[in-house]
N, C-alpha and C positions, 0 to 999 in steps of 0.2 A: 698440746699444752700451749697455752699463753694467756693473753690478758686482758682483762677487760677495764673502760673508761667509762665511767658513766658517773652521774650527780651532780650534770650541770646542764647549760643549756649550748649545744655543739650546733653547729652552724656548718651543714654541709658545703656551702658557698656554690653546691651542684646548680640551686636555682631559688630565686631571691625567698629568704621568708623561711626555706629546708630549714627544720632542726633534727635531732634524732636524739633519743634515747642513753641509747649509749654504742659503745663500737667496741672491737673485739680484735685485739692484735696480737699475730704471731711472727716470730721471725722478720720482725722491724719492716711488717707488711702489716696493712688492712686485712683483714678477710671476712669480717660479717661486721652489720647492725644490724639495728632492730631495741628491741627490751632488754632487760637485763634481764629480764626472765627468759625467754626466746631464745637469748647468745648460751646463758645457760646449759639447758636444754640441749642445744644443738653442737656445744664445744664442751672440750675439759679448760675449766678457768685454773691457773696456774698462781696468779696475782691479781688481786684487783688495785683501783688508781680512783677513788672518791674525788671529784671534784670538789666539794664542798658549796657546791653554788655558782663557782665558778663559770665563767664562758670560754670556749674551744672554740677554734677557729682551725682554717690549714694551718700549716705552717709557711711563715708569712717568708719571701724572699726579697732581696733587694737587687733590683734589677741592674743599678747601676753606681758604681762607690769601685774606690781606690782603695784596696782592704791594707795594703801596708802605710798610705799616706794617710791610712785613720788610725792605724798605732801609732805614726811617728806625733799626732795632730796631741795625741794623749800623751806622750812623752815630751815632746817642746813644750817650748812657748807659747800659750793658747791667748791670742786677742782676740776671741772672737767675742768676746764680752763686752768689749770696749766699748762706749759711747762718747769719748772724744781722742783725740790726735794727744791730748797733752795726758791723758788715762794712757797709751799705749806708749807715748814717751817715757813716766814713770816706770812700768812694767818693762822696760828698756835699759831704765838707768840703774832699778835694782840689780838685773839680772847683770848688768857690765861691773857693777860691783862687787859681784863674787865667780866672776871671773877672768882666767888668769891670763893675761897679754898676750895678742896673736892668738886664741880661740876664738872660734866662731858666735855667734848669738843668733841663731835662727828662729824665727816665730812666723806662727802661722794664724792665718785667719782672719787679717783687717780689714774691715772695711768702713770706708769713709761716709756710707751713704747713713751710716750710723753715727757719728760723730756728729757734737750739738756746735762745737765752738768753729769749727773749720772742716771743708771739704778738702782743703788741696795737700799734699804730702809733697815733702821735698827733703831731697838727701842732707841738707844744710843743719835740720834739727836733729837727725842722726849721727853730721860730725859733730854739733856741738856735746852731744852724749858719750862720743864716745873716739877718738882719732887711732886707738892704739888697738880696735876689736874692730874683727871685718861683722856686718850687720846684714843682714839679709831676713825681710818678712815679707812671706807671700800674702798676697792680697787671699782673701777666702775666693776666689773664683779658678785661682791658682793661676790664671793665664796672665797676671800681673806682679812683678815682685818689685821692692823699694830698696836701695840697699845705698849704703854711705859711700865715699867718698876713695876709704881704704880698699872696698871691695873694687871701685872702678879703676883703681891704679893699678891695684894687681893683675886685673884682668885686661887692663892694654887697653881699656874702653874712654877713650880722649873727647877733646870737641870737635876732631875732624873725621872723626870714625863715619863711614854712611850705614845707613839700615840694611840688616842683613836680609835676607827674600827670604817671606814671610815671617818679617818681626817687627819691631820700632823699637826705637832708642828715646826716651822722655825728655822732654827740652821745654824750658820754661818761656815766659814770656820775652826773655833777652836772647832767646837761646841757646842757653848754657845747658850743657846736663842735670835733668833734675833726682836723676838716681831712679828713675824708674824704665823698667825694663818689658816689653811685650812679648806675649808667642815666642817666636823663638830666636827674639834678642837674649832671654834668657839661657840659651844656650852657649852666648859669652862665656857661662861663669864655668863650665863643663869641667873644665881643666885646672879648676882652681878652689873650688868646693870637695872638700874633704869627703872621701867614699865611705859609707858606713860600716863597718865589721858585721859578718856574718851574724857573729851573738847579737847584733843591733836590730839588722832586719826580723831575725827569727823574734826576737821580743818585741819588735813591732806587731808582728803577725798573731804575739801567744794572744795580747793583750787587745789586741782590734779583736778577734774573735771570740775573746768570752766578754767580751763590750757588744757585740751582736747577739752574743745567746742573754743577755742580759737584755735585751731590746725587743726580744722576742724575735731574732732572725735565725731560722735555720740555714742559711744559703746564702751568698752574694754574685753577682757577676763583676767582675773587676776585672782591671787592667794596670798592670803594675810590669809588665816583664819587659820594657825596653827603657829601664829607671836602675839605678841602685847596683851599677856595676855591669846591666847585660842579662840576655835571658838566662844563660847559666846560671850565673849567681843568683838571681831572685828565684829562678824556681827552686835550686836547692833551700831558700829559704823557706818558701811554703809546704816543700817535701819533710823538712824538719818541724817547721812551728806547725803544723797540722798534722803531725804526727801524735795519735792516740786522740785526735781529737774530732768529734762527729761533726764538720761543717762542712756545707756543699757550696765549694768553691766553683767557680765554672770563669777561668781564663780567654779572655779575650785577649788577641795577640797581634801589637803595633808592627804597622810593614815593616820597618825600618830593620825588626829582627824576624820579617816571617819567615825567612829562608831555612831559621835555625828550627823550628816548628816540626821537620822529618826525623828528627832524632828523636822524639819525646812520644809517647801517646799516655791514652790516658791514666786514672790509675784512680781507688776508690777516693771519693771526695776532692779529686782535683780532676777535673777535666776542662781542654779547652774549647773552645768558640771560635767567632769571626775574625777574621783580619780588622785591626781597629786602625782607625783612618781619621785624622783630623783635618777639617774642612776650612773652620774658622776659630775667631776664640770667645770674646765675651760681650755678655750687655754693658756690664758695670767697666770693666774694662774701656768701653769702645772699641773694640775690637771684633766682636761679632761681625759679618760681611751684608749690609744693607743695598739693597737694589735704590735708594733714595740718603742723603745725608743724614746724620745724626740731628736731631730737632736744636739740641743743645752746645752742638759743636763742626757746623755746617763744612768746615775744610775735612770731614772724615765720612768714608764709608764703613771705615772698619779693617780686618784685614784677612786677603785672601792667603792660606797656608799653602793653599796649589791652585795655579789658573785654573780652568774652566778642562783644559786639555789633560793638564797635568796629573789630573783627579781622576778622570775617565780612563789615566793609561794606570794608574793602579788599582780599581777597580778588574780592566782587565786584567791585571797580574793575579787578582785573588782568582777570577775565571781560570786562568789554569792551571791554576792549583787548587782548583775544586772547592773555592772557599766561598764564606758569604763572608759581607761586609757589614760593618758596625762603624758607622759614621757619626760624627758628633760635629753636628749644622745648628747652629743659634738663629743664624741671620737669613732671613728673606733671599736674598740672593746668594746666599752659601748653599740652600737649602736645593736653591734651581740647579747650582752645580751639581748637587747630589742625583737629582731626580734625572736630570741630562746622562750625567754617566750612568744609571745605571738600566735607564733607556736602551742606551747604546751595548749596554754588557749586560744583560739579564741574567739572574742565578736561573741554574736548570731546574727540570721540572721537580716540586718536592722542598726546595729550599726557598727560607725566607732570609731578606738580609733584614739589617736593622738600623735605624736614624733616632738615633739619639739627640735628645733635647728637642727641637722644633719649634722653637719660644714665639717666631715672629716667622708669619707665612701669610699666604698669600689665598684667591677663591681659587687663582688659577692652578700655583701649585697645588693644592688640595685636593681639584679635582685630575689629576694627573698623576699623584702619587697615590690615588686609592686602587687607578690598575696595577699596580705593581704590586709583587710579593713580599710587601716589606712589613715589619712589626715596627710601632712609634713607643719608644724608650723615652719618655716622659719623668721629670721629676717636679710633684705639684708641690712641695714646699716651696720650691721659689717663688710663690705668689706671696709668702711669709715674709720674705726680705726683700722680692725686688720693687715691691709698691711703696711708694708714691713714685720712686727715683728711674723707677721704667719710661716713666708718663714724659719726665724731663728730656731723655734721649728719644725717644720714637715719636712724641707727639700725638694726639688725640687720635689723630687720620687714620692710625695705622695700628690701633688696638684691637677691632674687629676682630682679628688671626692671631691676635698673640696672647700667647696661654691659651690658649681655645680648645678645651680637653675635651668639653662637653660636644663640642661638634665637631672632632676627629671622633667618636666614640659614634654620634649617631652618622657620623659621614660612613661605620662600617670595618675602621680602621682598628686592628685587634692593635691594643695597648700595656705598654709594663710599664711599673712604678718602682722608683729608682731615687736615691735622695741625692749622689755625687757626695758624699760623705770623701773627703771629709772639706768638701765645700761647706756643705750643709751639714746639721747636724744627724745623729744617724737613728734615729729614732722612725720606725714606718708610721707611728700613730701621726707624727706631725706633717707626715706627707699625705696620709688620708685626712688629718684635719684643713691642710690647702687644700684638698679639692671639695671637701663638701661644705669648707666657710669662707673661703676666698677671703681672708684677712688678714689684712699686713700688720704685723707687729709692731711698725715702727706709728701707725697712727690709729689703728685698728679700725680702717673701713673697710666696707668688702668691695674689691675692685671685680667689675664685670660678672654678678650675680647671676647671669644666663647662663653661666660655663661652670657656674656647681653641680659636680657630681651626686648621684644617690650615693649612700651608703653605700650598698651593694655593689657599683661601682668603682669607689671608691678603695673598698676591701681587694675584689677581685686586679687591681690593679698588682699587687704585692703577692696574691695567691696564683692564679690560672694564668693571670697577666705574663708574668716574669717565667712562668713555667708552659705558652709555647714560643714566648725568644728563645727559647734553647730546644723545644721539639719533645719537650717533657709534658704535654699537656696530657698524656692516656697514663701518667705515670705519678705526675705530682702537682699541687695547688688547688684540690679539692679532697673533702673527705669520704670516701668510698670505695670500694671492696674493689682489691687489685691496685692499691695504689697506697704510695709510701705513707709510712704512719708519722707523719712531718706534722704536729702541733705547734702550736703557741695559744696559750691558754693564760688569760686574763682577768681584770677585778670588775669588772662592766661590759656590760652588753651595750656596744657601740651602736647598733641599731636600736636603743628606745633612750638614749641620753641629750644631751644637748649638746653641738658641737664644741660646744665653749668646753663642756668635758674630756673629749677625746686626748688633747694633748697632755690630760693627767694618768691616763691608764698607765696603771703598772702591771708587768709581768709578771705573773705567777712560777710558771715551769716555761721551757720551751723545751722541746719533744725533736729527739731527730732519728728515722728509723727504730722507732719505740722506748729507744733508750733516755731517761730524763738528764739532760746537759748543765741547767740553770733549772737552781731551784729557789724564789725568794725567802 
């Protein structure tokens, strides 16, 4: 007994162009296509699932996103709307207005490179908003936060304080404080930012997760467990908010708590991963780690989170503990650190580790990192927001390797697609439309048109991609018999539309282990 799907057009994604018929699931498995005559025939159909026209796809995952930092993005203060400084000042002065003395105002998601009237942020326009509410808004890259005046009293952070290893402190042209914080100078505030209640986290997690099955994502890979009180606590949160609920979580897990990692295994829809390891931090930031100056701001490389050495001796910590790594390198010379240690530490035979982002590299690293066992964790929407204002920091010179998805893909390098939600917004259609239109929204050119993806591509970046970084590929991200009955099913057929269409697809159902989760 079970089910059969047919009366659209399904996109095996086994190999470019595959459609089929229809498919026949039992026990939240594949087990046959073919016709709907054929499954027929060959099964007892229990229920049928009419398409109505519709397009089936795998079921799409997201290789890389903050799943509790995209509930809280839906609960806060969201600027990421904003197009100028004095737009997210307003949305500042409302929100201090209704509320009440000594509470926090936290908002997420600013970025300047959006703003029409001013690029620069300074804590000064935040005391004049507000002297009596500590203020704190992370930049959308999250590796930069801005925070008033109240917040740096409290937190003990003066103008003789020096920078703590691996962060920066923001200092204006006079050198005074300018209220912005880096990496992990924002670990200052640690002791002084109010920890969230369990009921807090867990409705972070209800509402991030039916905001994915609304997206069409059956799955995410996220890292969340060394935030929000400590591994214990966040994972009891995802034990609870993912309770009764079909989403395949797949935990990645920060050094800082792998230790705690022996106590836990896995358990249905939560399982975890690599040891997560941060190398460097941003473009937009400046902080990413450059083997050459910033074009636009010549006294920076950026900033290294661990020497050269430092990185290679936890590397080898994940080695004996049998782990792989999941690194996250922006910068050209962040990236050689990676490749450096993991030269020197190689996962055993069977294991792949994983490098996340790789925005700016190099021919040499390229060709150095395709001997290695590693999968490249890519998120192509950032072609969406970081153009024009890339061009500003790196300079012409050194565009060649950056974003260059299409030549990691024919360099051979198996690839996942990841949006970093809630940097980005969490939508996979917008990360398959960065790769197959390369255009920035803030002027709509296509930057570096050699480096668009196919379709096919493109899609597979979010299905088969995402699903072998975690060793799921004989298992999950394609549609075929022995393997999970993981849909997202759709209003168009991405493959015969124009890409100016893709980022309006809406989701129909999305499908997880047969069961329908979101239905529009």
């Amino acid at each position: 007994m079970g089910e059969i799907w047919y009366g659209g057009t399904i996109y095996t994604m086994r190999r470019e162009g595959e459609t089929i018929e229809a498919v026949f699931v039992q026990d939240g498995m594949i087990v046959d296509m073919g016709t709907k005559e054929e499954l027929y025939d060959r099964h007892t159909i229990e229920q049928e699932h009419d398409l109505k026209g519709s397009v089936m796809l795998p079921g799409l995952t997201d290789s890389h996103m903050h799943l509790v930092g995209h509930g809280e993005r839906l609960l806060r203060l969201d600027l990421s709307s904003c197009r100028s400084y004095e737009e997210m000042l307003s949305l500042i002065r409302e929100r201090a207005a209704v509320t009440p003395e000594g509470e926090w105002i936290i908002g997420e998601g600013w970025n300047e490179n959006a703003f029409s009237d001013r690029k620069d942020v300074h804590k000064k326009e935040l005391d004049d908003v507000s002297s009596v509410h500590p203020i704190l808004l992370k930049r959308m890259c999250r590796h930069v936060m801005l925070v008033n005046s109240y917040v740096l009293e409290n937190a003990g952070i003066y103008e003789e304080i020096q920078d703590p290893k691996g962060g920066k402190i923001g200092r204006d042209a006079d050198e005074l404080l300018n209220g912005l914080l880096y990496e992990r100078a924002q670990e200052l505030l640690d002791d002084i930012i109010p920890q969230q209640t369990e009921e807090y986290l867990q409705k972070a997690l209800e509402i991030a997760v039916e905001d994915c099955w609304k997206n069409g994502l059956v799955g995410c890979h996220t890292e969340d467990l060394n935030y929000y009180g400590g591994f214990a606590r966040a994972y009891q949160a995802f034990e609870k908010g993912l309770q009764n609920r079909r989403f395949k979580a797949h935990l990645l897990v920060h050094h800082e708590v792998i230790d705690e990692l022996a106590h836990y295994e896995d358990k249905r829809y939560i399982e975890f991963g690599a040891m997560k390891i941060f190398a460097d931090g941003s473009l937009g930031g400046r902080t990413a780690l450059l083997s050459q100056p910033y074009a636009d701001m010549p006294s920076t490389h950026g900033v290294a989170v661990f020497e050269r050495d430092e990185l290679a001796r936890l590397v080898e910590k994940a080695r004996s503990m049998d782990l792989t790594i999941a690194i996250h390198t922006i910068g050209d010379l962040s990236f050689e650190y990676v490749v450096d240690a993991i030269e020197q530490h190689p996962p055993k035979e069977g294991q792949r580790d994983r490098i996340i982002h790789c925005q700016v590299l190099r021919k040499d690293l390229i060709d150095r990192a395709k001997h290695l066992s590693v999968v490249l964790d890519i998120q192509p929407a950032f072609i969406t927001s970081d153009f024009p204002s890339v061009i500003e920091k790196l300079g012409k010179g050194r565009l060649r390797y950056a974003y260059a998805w299409k030549t990691l893909l024919d360099e051979g390098f198996v690839c996942a697609g990841g949006s970093d939600a809630p940097i980005e917004a969490i939508s996979p259609f917008l990360g398959i439309y960065g790769s197959v239109a390369r255009r920035s929204f803030f002027d709509g050119a296509c930057y570096l048109p050699e480096e668009k993806l196919t379709m096919f591509e493109a899609i597979s970046l979010f299905t088969s991609g995402s699903a072998s970084a975690i060793y799921k590929e004989n298992s999950r991200g394609i549609i075929a018999s022995g393997y999970e009955a993981d849909f997202t099913i759709i209003d168009r057929d991405l493959f015969t539309i124009q890409p100016e269409g893709i980022i309006y697809t809406e989701v129909i159902m999305t499908v997880v282990d047969g069961e329908i989760v979101y239905k529009k």
